[in-house]
N, CA and C of each residue as an Amber inpcrd file, in Angstrom:
protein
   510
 150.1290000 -17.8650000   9.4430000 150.8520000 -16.8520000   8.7050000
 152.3370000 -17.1170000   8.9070000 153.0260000 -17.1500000   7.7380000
 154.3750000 -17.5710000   7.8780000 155.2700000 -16.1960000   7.6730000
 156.7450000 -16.3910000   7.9470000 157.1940000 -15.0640000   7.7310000
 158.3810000 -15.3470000   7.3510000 159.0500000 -14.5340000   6.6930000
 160.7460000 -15.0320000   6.1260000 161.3760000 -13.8580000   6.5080000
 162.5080000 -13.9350000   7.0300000 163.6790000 -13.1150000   7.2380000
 164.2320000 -11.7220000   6.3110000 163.7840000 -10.6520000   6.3950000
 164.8080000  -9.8600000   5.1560000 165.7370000  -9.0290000   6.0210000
 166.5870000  -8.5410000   4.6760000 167.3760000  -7.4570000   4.7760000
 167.2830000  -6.2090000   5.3660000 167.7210000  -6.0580000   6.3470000
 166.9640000  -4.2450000   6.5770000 167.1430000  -3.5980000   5.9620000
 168.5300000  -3.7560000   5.2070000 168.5350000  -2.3800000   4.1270000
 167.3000000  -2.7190000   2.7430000 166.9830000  -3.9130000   2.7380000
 165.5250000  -4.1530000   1.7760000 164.3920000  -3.4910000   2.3160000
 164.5690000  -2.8510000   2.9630000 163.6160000  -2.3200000   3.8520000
 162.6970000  -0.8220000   2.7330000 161.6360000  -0.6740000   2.1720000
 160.9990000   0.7050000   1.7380000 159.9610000   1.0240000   2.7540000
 159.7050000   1.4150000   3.1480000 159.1290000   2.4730000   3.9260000
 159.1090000   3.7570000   4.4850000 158.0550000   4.5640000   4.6920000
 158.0590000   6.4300000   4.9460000 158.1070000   5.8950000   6.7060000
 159.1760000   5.5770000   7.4900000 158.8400000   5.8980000   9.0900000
 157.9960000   6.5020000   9.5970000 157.4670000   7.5740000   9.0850000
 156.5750000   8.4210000   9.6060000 155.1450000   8.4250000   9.1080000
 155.0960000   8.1780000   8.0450000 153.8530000   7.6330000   7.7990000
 153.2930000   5.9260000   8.6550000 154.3920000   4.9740000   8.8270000
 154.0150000   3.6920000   9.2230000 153.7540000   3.6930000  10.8880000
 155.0100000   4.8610000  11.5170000 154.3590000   4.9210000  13.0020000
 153.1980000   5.7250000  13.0290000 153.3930000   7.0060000  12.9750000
 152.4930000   8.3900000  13.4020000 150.8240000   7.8070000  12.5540000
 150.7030000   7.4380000  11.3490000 148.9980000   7.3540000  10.6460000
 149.1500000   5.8420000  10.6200000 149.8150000   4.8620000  10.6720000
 149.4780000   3.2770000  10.4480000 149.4050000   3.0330000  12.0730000
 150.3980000   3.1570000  12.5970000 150.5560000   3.0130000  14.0210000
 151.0070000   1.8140000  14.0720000 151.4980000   1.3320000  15.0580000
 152.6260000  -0.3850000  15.3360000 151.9000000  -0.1900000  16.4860000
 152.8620000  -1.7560000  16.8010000 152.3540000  -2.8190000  17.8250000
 153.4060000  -2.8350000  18.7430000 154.0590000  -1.8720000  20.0800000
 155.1020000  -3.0250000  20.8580000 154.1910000  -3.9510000  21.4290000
 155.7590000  -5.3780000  21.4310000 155.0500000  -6.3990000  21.8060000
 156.2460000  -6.9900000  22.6820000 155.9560000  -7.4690000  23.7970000
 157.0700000  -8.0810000  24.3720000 156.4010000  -9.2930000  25.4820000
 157.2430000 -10.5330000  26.1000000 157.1350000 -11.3420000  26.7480000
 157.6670000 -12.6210000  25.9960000 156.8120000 -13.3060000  26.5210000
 157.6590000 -14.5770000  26.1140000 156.2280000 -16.1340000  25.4800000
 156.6180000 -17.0670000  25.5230000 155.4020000 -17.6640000  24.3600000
 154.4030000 -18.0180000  25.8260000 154.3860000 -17.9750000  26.7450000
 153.8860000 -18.5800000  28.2160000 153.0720000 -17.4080000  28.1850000
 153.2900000 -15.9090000  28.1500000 153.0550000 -14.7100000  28.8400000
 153.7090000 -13.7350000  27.9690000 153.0350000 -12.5110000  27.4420000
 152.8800000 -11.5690000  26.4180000 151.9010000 -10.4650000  26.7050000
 152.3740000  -9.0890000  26.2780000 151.5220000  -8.3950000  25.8200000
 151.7730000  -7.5960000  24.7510000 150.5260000  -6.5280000  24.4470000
 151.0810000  -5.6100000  23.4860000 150.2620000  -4.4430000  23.2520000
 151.0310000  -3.4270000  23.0040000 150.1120000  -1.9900000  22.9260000
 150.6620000  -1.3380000  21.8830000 149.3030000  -0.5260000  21.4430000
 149.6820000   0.2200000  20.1870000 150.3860000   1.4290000  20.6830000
 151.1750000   2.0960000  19.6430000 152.1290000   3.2820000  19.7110000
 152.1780000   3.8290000  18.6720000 151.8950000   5.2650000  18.6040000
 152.0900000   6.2100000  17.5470000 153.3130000   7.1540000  17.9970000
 154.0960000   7.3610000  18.3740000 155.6860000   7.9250000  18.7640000
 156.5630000   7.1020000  18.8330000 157.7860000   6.9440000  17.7710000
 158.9480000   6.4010000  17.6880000 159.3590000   6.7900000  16.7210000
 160.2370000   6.6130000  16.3870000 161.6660000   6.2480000  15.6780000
 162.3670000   5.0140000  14.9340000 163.5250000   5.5240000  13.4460000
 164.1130000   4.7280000  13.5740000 165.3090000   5.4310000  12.9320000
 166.3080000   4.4720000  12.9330000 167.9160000   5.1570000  12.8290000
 168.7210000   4.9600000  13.3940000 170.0390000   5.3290000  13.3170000
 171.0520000   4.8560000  13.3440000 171.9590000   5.5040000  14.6920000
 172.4560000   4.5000000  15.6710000 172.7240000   5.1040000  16.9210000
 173.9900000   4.0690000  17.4230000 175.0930000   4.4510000  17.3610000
 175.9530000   3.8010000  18.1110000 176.7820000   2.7620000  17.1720000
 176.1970000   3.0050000  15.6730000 177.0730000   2.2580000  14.2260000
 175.5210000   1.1580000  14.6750000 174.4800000   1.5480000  14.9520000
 173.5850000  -0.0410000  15.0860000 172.1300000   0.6510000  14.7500000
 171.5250000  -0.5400000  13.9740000 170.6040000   0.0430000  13.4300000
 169.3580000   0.0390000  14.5350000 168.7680000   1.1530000  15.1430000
 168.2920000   1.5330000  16.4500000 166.8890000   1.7230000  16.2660000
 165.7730000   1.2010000  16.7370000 164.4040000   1.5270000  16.7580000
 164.2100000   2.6100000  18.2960000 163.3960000   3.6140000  18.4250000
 163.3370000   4.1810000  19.4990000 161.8520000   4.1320000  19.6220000
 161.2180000   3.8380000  20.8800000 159.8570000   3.9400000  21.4260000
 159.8080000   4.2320000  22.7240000 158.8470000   4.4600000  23.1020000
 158.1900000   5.3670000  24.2690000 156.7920000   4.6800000  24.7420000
 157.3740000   4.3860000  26.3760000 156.0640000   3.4360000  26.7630000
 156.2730000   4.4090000  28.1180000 154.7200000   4.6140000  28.3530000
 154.4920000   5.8170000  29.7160000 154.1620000   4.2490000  31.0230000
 154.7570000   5.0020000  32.0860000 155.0940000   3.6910000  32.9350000
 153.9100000   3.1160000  33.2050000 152.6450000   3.3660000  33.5140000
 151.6760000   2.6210000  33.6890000 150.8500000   1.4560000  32.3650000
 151.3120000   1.3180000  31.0770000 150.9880000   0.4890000  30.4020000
 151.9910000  -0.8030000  31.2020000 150.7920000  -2.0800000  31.1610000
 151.5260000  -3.2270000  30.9620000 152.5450000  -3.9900000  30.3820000
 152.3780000  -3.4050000  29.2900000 154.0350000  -4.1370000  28.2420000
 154.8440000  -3.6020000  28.8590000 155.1590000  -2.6250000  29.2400000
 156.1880000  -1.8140000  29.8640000 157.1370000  -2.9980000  30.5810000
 156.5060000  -3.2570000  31.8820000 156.6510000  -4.5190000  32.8730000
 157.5930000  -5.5370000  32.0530000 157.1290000  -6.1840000  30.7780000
 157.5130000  -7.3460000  29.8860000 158.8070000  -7.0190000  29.0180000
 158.4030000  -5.4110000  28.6100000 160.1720000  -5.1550000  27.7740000
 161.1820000  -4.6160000  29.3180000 160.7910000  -4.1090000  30.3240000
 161.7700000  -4.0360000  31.3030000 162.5030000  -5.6120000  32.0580000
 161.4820000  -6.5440000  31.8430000 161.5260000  -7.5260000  32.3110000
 163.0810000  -8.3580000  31.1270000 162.4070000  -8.0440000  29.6880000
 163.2250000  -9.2220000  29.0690000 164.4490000  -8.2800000  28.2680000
 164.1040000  -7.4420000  28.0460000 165.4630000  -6.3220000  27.3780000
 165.0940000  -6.7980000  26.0380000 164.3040000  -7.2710000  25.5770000
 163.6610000  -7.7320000  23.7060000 162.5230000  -6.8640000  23.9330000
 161.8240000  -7.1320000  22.8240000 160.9050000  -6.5670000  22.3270000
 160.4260000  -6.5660000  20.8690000 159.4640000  -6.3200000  20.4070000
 159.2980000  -6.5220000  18.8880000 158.6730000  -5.1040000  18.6820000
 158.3170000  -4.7450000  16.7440000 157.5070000  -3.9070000  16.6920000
 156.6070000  -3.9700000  15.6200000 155.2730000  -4.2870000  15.3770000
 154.7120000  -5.1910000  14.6670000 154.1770000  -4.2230000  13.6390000
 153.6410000  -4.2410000  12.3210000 152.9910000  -3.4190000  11.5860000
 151.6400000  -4.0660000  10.6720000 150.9570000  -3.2720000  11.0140000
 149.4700000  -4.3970000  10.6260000 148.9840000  -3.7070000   9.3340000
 148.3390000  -4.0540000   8.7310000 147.6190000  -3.4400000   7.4340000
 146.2290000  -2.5300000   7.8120000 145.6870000  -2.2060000   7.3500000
 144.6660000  -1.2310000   7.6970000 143.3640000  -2.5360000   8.3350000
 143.3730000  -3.2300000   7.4730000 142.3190000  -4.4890000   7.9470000
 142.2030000  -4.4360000  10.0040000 143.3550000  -4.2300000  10.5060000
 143.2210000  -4.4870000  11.8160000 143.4580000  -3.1170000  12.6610000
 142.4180000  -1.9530000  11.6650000 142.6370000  -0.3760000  12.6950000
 141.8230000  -1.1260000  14.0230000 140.9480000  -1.9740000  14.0470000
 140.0410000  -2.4230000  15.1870000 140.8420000  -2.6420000  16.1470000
 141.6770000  -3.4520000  15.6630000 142.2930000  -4.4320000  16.8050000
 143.5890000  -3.4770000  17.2870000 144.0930000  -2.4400000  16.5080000
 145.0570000  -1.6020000  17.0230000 144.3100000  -0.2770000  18.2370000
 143.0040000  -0.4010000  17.7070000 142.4320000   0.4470000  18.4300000
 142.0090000  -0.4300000  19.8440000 141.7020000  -1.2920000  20.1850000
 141.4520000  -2.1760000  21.3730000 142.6910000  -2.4580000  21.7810000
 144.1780000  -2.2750000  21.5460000 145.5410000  -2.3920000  22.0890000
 145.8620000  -1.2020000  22.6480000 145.3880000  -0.4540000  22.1420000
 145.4610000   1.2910000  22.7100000 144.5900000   1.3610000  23.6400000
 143.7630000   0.7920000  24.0550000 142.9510000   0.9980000  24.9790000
 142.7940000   0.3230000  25.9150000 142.8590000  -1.2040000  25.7480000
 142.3920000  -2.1460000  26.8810000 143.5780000  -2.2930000  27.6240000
 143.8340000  -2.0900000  28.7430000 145.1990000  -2.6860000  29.5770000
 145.1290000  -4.2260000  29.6520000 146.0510000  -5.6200000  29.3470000
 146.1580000  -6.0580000  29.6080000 145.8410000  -6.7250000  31.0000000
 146.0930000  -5.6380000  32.0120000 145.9380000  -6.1310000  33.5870000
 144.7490000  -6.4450000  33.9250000 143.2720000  -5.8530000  32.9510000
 141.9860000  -5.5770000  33.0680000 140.9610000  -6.4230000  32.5870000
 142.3040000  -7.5210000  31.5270000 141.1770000  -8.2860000  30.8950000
 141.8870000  -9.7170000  30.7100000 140.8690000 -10.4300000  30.7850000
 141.7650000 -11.7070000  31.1400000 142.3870000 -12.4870000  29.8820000
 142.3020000 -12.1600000  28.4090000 143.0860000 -12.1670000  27.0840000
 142.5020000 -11.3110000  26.1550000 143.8230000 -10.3880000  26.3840000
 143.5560000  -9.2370000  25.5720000 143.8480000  -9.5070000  23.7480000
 144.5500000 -10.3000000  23.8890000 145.1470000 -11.2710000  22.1370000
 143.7650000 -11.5560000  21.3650000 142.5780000 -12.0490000  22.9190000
 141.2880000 -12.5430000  21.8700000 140.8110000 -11.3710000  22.0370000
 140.5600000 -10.3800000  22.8010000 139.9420000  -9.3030000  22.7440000
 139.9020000  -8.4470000  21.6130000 141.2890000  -8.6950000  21.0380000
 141.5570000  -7.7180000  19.7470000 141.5880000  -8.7330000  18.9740000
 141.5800000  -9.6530000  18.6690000 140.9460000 -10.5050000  17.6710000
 142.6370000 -10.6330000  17.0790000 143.5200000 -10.7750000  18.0120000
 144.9010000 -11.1210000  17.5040000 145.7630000 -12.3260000  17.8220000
 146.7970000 -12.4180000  17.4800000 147.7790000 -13.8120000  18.1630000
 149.2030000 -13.6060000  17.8830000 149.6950000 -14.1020000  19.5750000
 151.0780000 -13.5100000  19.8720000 151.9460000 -14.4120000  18.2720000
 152.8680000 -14.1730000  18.1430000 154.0640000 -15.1340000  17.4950000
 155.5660000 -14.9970000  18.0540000 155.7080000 -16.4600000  18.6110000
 156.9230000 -16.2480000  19.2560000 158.1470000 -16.5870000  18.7370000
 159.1750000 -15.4580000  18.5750000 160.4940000 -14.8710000  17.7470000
 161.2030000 -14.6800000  18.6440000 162.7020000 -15.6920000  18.8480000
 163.6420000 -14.8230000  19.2750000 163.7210000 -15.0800000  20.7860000
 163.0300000 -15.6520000  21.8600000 162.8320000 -15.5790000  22.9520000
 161.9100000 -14.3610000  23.5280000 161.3800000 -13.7260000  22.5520000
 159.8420000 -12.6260000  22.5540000 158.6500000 -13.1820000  21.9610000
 157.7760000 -12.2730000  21.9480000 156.5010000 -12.2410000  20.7280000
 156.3170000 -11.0220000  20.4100000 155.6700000 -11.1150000  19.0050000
 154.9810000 -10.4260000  18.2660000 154.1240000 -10.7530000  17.5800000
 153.3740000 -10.0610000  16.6630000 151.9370000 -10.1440000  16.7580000
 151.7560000 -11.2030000  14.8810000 151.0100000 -11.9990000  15.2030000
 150.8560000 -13.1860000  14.0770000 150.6270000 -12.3340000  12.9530000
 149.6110000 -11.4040000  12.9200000 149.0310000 -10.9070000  11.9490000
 149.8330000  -9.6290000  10.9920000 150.7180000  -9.3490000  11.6040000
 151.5040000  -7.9870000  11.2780000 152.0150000  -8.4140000   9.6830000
 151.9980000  -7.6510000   8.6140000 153.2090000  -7.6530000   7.3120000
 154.5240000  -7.8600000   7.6850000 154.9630000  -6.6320000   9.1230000
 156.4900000  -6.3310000   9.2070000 156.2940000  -6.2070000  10.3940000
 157.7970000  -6.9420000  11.1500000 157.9470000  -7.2700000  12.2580000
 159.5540000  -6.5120000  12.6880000 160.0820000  -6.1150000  13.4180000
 161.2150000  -5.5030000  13.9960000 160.8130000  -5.9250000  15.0630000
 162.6870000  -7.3350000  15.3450000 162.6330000  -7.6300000  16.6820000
 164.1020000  -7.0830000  16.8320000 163.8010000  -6.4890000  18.3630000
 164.3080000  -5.9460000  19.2510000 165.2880000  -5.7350000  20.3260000
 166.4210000  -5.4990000  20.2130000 166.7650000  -5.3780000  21.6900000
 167.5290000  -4.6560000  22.1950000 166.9570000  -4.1940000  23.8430000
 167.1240000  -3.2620000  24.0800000 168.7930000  -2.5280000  24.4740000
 169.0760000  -1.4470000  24.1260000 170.2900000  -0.5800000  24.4190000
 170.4580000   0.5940000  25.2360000 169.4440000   0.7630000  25.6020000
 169.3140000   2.3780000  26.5010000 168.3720000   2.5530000  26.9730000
 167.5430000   2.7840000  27.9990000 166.4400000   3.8570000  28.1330000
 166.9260000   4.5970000  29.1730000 165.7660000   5.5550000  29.1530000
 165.8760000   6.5220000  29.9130000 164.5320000   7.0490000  30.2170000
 164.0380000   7.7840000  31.3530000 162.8250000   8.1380000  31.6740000
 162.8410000   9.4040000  31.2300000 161.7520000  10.1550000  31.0440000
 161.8210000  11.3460000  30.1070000 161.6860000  12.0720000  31.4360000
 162.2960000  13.5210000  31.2630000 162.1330000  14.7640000  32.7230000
 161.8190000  15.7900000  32.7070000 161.2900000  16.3640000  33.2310000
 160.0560000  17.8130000  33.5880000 161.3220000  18.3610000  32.7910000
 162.1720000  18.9440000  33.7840000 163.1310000  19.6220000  33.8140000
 164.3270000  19.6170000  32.4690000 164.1400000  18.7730000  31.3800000
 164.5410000  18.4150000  30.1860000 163.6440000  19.2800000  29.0660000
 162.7360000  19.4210000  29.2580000 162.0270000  20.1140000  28.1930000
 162.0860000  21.3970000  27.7570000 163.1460000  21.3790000  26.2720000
 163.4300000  22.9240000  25.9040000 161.9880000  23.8290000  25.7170000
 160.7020000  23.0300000  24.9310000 159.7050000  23.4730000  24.8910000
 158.4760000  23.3210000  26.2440000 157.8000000  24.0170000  27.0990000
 157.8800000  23.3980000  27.8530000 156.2090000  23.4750000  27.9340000
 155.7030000  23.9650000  27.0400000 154.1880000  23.4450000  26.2750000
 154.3320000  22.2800000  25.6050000 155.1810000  21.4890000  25.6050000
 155.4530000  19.9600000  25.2510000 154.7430000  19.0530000  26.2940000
 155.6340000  19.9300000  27.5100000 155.0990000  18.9030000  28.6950000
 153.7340000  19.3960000  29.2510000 153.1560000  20.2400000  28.6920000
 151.9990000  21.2170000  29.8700000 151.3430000  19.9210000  28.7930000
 151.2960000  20.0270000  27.5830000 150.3750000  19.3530000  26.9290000
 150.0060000  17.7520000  26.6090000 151.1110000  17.4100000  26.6850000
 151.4710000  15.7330000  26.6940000 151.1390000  15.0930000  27.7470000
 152.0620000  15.7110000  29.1440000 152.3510000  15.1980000  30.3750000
 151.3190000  15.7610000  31.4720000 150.0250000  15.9260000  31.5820000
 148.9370000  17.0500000  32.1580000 149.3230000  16.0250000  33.5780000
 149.2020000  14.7840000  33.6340000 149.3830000  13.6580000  35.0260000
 150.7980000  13.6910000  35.8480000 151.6830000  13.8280000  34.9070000
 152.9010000  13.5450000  34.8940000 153.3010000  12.4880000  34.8470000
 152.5800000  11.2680000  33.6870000 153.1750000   9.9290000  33.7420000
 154.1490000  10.4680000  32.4330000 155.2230000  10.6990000  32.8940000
 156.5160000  10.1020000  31.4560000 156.5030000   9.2400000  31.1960000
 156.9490000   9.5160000  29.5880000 157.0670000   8.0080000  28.8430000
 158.9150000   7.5450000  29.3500000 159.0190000   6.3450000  29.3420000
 160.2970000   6.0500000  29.2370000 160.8190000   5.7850000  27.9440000
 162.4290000   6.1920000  27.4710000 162.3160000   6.2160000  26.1190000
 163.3860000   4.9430000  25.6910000 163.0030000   3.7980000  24.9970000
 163.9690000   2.9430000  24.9940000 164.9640000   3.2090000  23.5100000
 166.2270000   2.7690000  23.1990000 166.4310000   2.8580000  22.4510000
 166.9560000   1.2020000  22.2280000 166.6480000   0.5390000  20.9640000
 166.4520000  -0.6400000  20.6820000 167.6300000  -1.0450000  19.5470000
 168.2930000  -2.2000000  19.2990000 169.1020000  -2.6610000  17.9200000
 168.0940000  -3.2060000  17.3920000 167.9340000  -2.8680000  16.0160000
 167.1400000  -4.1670000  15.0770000 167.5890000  -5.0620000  15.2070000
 167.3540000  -6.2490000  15.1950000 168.3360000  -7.2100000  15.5850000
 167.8030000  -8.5150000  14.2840000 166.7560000  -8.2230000  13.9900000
 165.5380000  -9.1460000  12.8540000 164.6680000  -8.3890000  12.1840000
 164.4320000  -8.4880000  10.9350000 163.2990000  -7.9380000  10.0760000
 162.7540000  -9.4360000   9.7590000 160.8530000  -9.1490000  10.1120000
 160.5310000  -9.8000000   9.2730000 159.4140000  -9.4800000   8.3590000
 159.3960000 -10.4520000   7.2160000 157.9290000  -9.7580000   6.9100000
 156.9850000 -11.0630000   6.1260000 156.2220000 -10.5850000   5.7600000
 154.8130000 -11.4430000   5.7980000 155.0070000 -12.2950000   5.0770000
 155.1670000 -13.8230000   4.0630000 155.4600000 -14.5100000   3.0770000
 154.0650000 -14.4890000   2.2460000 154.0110000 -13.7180000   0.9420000
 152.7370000 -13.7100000   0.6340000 152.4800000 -15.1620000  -0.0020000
């Protein structure tokens, strides 16, 4: 699968329909060593005059480790064909299985000094500008946290530059 470079402002898409009901892929590491987990909470927009992706990885997923590690990251978008394989990224930890890429019936693609995922339409690579760990004590609503946070693993919240669009070469 090949991919060509666009414009971000060529960009059509509902954000909220493509994270929250399609769901993405973070993906981070490098072409040696990679992982990736699905995410339904993020963002995108404009932060600092730079065009900013925001996601949320709760500290015990594995990718976590790989975007703290490299400050990149990607964010992959798959077609409905692969709810399977988004659903086995949401679930399987990396740490648990010895290739989780064949497990979900996927393959890294390496962009940028990262990866992301071969199979995706649209790709947003990454890098990072901010995070921050999310806090008890931050929450104006605080049935946010009774309900989200029952363990107390916070997500950490990164905030990202687009830095690359890509998308699928049909």
């Amino acid at each position: 699968m090949a991919f060509q470079e666009i414009a971000i402002e060529s960009l059509v898409c509902n954000p909220f329909t493509k994270i929250s009901k399609e769901w993405m892929l973070i993906t981070a590491g490098d072409e040696k060593k990679s992982n990736t987990m699905t995410a339904s909470w993020g963002g995108l927009g404009i932060m600092w005059g730079k065009n900013i992706a925001t996601v949320y990885i709760r500290p015990q997923r594995y990718t976590k480790e790989f975007v703290d590690a490299n400050g990149t990251f990607t964010i992959s978008f798959l077609s409905e064909e692969y709810r399977k394989a988004l659903n086995v990224c949401g679930t399987v930890s990396g740490k648990d299985v010895e290739d989780k890429w064949q497990e979900a019936g996927l393959h890294p693609y390496p962009v940028d000094g990262t990866a992301a995922v071969k199979e995706a339409d649209l790709v947003l690579v990454c890098k990072t500008q901010y995070h921050q760990e999310m806090k008890p004590e931050c929450f104006d609503v605080t049935e946010n946290d009774e309900k989200w946070y029952p363990q107390k693993d916070y997500h950490t919240m990164y905030m990202a530059e687009i830095v690359k669009v890509l998308k699928k070469c049909e």
